[in-house]
VOBA-1610 file (N, C-alpha, C; in pm, whole numbers, padded with zeros to 5 digits, always signed):
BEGIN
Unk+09731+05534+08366Unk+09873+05571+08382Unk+09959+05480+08295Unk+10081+05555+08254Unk+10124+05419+08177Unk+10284+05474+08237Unk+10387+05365+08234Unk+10526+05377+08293Unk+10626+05354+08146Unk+10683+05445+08217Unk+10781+05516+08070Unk+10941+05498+08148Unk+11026+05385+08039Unk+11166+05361+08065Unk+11253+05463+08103Unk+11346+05548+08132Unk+11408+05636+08114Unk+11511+05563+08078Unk+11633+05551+07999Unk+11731+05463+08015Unk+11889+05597+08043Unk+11903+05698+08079Unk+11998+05747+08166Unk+11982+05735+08307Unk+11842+05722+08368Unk+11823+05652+08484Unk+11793+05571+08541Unk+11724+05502+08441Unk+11687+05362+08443Unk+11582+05322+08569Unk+11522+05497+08616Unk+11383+05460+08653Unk+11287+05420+08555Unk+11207+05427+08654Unk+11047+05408+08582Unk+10941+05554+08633Unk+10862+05659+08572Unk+10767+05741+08592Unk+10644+05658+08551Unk+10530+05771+08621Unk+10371+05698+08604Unk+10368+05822+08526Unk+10341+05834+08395Unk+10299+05959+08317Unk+10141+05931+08299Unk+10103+06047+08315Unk+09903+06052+08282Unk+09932+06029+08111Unk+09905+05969+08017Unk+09862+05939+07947Unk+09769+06055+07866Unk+09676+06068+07940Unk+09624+06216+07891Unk+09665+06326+07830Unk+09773+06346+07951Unk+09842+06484+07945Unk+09988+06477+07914Unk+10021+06347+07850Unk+10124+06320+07761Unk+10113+06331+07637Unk+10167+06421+07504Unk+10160+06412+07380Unk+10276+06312+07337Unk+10243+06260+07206Unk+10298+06176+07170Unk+10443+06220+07187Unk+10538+06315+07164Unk+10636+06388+07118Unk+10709+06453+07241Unk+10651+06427+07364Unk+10677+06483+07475Unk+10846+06406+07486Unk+10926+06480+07514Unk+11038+06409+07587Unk+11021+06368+07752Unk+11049+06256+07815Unk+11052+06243+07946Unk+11162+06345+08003Unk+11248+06345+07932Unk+11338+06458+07995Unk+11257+06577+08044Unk+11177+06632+07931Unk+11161+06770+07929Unk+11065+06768+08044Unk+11010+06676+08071Unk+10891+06653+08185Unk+10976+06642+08292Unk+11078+06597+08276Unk+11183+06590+08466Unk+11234+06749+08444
//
């Protein structure tokens, strides 16, 4: 798992790594 900044929310997500492409926006994943 790896944790990815958001900085409009200034959480933190556990994204699979796997099933993350490089190019993915975190947005588009929320």
């Amino acid at each position: 798992m790896k944790i990815i900044k958001i900085p409009k929310t200034k959480n933190y997500l556990k994204i699979d790594i796997i099933t993350l492409e490089p190019e993915d926006s975190v947005d588009e994943i929320l």
